[in-house]
C-alpha positions as CSV (number, residue, x, y, z in Angstrom):
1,X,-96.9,41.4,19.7
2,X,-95.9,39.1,16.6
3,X,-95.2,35.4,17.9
4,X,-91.9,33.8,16.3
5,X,-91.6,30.5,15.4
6,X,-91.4,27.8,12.2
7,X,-93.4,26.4,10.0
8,X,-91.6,22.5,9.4
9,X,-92.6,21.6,6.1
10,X,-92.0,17.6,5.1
11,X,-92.5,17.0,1.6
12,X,-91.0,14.3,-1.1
13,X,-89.8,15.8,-4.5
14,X,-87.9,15.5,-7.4
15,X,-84.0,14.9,-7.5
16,X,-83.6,16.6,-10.7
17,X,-81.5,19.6,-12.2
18,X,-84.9,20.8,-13.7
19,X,-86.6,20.8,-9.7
20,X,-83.6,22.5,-8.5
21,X,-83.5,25.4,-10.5
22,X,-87.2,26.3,-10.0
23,X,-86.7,25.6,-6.4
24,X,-83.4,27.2,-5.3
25,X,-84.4,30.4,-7.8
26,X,-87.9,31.2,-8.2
27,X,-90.0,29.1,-5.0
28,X,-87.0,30.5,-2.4
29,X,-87.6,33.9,-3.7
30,X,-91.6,33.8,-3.1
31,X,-91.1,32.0,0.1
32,X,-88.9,34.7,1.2
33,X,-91.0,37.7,0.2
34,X,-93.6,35.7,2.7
35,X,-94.8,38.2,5.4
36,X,-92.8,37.6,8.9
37,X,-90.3,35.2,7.2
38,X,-87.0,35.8,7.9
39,X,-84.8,32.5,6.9
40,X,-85.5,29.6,4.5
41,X,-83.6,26.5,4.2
42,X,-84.3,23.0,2.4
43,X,-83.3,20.0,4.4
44,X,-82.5,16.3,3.4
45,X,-84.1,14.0,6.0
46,X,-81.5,11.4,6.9
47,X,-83.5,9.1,8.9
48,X,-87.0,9.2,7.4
49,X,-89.0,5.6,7.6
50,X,-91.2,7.0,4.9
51,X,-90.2,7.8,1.4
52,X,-93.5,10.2,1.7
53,X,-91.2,12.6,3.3
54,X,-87.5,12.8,2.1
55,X,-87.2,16.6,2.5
56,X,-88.2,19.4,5.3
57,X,-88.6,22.8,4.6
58,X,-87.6,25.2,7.6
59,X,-89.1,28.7,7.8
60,X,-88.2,30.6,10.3
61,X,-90.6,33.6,10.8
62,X,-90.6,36.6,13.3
63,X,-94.5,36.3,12.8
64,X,-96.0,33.2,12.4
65,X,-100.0,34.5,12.3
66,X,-98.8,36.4,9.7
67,X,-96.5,33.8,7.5
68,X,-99.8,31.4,8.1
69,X,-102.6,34.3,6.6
70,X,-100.4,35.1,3.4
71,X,-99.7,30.9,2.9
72,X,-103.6,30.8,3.0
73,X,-104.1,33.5,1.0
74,X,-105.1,33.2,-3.2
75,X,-101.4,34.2,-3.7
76,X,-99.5,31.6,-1.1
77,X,-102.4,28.8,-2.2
78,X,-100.7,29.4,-6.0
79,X,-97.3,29.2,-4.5
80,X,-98.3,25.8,-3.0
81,X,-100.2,25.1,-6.2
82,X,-97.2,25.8,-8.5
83,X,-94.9,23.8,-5.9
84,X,-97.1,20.7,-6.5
85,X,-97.4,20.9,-10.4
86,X,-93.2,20.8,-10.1
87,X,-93.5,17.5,-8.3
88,X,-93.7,18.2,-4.6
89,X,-95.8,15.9,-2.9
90,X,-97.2,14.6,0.7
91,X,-96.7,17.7,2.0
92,X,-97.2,17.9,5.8
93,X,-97.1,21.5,7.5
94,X,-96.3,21.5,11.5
95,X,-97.0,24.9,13.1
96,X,-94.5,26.0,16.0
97,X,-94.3,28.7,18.4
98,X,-90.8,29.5,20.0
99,X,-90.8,29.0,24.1
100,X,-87.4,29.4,24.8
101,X,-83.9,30.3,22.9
102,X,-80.1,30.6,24.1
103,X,-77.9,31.5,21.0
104,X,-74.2,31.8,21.9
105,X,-73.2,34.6,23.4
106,X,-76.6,35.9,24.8
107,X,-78.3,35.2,28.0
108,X,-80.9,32.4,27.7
109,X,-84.4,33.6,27.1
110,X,-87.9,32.5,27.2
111,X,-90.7,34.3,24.4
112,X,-93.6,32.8,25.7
């Protein structure tokens, strides 16, 4: 049975029109075709002692073997590649599984 979780993804970049557009438009869309990925969202770090890491990716994935083979594969190491030639940068990748979840309105749950 798949294991959920997210892949936290901290990464500097630029603040420019020209990185957005790429970004929010072409990078979402390949990150979402990912296998197993079902949300992605782009996150300003508000407490960061590093000006390495100024950003953090969420993926959320209902499969996160899967979302981890097609990011290693030749067609997610492009992705990555293309990502860095647009100015992303110190890119650190942290791996999760998820243990528990409560959402409102649902009994409390543990997946693992």
């Amino acid at each position: 049975m798949p294991d959920p979780g997210y892949l936290i993804i901290l990464f500097d970049a630029p603040t420019s029109p020209e990185f957005d557009e790429w970004f929010y438009a072409e990078h979402y869309q390949d990150v979402l075709r990912t296998p197993g990925v079902t949300a992605f969202r782009r996150l300003a770090i508000q407490n960061s002692d590093s000006d390495r890491h100024r950003f953090m990716g969420l993926i959320e994935t209902a499969d996160v073997e899967a979302t981890l083979a097609a990011r290693a594969s030749e067609a997610g190491q492009r992705s990555q590649q293309e990502a860095n030639r647009h100015g992303v940068r110190h890119r650190t990748v942290i791996v999760t599984r998820t243990l528990f979840e409560a959402l409102p309105g649902a009994a409390p749950r543990r997946l693992a």
